[in-house]
N, C-alpha and C positions, 0 to 999 in steps of 0.2 A: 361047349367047354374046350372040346378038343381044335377047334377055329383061334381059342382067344390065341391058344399056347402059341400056334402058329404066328399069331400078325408078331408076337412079341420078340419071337427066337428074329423073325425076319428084320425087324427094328435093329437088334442089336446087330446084325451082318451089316448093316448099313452104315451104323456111326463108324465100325471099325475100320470099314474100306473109305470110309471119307478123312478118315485120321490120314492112311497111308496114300492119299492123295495129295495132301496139302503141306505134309511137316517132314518132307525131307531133309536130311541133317546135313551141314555143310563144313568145312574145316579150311584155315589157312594155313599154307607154309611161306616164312617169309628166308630169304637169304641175303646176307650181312656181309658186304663184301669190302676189306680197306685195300689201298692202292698205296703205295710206298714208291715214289720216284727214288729213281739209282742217282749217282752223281757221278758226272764227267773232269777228271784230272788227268794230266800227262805233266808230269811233273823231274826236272833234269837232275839226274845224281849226280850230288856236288863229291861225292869221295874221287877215289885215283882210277876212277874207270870216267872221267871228265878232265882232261890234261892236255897236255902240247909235248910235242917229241920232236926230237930234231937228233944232232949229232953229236948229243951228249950220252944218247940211249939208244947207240948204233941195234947193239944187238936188238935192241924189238923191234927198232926198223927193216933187218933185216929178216925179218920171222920168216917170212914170202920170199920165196928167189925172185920172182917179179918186182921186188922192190927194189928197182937201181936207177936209185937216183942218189942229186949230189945234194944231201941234206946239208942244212946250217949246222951249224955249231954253237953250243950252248943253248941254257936257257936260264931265265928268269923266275924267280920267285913271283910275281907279279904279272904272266902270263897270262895266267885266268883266272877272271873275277867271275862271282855270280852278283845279280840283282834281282832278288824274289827267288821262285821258284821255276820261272821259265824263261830265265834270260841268262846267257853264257858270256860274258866280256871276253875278248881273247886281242893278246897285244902282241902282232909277228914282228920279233926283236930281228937285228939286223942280217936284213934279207939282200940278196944280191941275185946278179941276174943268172937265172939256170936254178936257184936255190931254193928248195924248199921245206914248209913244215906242215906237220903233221898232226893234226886236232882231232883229237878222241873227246866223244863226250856219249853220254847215254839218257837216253827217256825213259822214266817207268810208267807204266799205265797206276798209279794209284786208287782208281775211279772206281765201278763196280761195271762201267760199260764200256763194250770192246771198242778199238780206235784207228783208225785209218789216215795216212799222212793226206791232209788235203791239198796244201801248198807251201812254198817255204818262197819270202820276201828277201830279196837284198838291197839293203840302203843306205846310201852312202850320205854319213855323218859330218866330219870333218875333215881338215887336215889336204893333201893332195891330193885336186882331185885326178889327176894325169897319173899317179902312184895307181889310183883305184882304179884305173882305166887296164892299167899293164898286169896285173893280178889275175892269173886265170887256178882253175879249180877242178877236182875230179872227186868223187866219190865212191867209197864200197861202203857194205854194210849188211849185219847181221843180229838177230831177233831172235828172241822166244814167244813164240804164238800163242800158245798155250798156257801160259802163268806156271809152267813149274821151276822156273828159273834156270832152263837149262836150254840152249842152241839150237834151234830146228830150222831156221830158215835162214840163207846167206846170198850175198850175190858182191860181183866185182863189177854190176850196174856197165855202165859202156864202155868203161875203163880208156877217153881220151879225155884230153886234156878241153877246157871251156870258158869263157867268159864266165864269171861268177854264179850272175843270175840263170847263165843256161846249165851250167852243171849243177845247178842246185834243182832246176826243172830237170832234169836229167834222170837227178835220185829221186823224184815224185815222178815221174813219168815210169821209171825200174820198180817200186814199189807197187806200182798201179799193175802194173803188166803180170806181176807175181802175184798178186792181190795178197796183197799183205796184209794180215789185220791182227792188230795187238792186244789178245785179250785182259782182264784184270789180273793184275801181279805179272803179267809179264814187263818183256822190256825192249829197245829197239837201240841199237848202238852204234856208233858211229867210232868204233875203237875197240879197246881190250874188253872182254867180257867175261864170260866162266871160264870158256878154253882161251889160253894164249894161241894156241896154236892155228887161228882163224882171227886175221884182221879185220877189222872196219874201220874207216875213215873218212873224213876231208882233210884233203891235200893242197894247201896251198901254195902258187909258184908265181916268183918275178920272169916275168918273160926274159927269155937269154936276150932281147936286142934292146932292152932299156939300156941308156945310153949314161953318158957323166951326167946331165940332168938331174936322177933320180938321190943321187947320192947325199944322206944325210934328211931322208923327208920322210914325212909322217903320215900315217892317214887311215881315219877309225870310222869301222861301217858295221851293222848292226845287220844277224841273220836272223830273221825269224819262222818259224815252224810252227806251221798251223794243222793241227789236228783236230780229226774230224769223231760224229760217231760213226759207227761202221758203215749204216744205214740209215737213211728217214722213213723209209717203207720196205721192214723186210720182207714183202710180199715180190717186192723188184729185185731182191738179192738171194735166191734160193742156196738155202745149205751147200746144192752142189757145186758152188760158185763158191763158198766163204771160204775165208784165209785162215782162220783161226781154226778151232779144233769142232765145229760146230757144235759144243756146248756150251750157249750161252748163260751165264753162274746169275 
């Protein structure tokens, strides 16, 4: 009797341990993940911080004591057009030799992704082409990095005088060197901004030795500004390096 009790208890220790051999419990976790691409915009404020100045608005010419030169006179209604959102029309009304004007115009970053001036193209349209030849050009220019709409980065770039195409490489080559990069809401300007008190520009000039030839001619060429994003691998661009405020939104 006392044998059967035994085999029976033993049976039962056995099914129990072959349960907890074979039916370990198992569970999933899954995670759900959306991706949302940014959009890239740089797009040109058409208000009065995008204008032409000459010697009709001495005093903002003169903001800067360094600004002595012998400005035109007058301006036109019909100075600057826009076409879209990234194109500035600009008509340098009568220009003479030694004479020059002054083009304010500014970028906002609209986008969600920060942006870097990659290159700027000059091409010449119509009209004279020996006028386009005698035209040379300088640059300054000043930014908000940061998107809060307020001044943090400036520069008077090399401050001489150049062929078109090289002073417009000049202010990408100045912007590169400073590593400028324009986060979202900010803005990059080439003119009046929030302070008067800090210019930006392009300066356009007839060379003092253009001669009777030039008199009475015309001639329309088209700048283009290409903007980049900051980066294509920011693995290559360490925060330590970036121009912006290294919060990218």
């Amino acid at each position: 009797m006392k044998r059967s009790r035994f085999l029976a208890l033993a049976l039962v220790v056995a099914v129990m341990l072959m349960g907890a051999g074979y039916a370990a419990w198992t569970d999933q976790v899954f995670l759900t993940t959306t991706v949302n691409t940014g959009n890239f915009k740089m797009e040109i404020d058409k208000g009065t911080n995008s204008t032409v100045r000459t010697g009709s608005r001495q005093a903002d010419n003169l903001v800067h004591k360094w600004h002595h030169f012998d400005w035109t006179s007058g301006t036109r209604a019909n100075d600057v057009s826009f076409v879209g959102d990234d194109t500035m029309v600009v008509q340098l009304s009568d220009l003479y030799p030694g004479g020059v004007v002054q083009v304010d115009m500014r970028t906002n970053n609209m986008g969600t992704i920060p942006a870097k001036l990659g290159s700027i193209n000059v091409q010449y349209l119509e009209g004279d082409y020996n006028l386009f030849t005698k035209l040379v050009a300088k640059s300054t220019w000043k930014a908000d990095v940061t998107g809060d709409r307020v001044q943090d980065k400036w520069s008077h770039g090399p401050n001489q005088w150049a062929s078109l195409q090289d002073a417009m490489n000049n202010l990408v080559n100045d912007t590169n060197t400073k590593n400028l990069v324009i986060e979202p809401n900010g803005w990059f300007s080439l003119g009046l901004g929030e302070e008067d008190e800090e210019d930006g520009c392009i300066q356009f000039k007839l060379l003092e030795d253009a001669g009777n030839y030039y008199q009475d001619k015309t001639v329309k060429f088209k700048i283009t500004f290409n903007w980049e994003q900051w980066t294509t691998d920011p693995n290559s661009n360490p925060y330590t390096n970036y121009g912006g405020d290294g919060d990218l939104q």
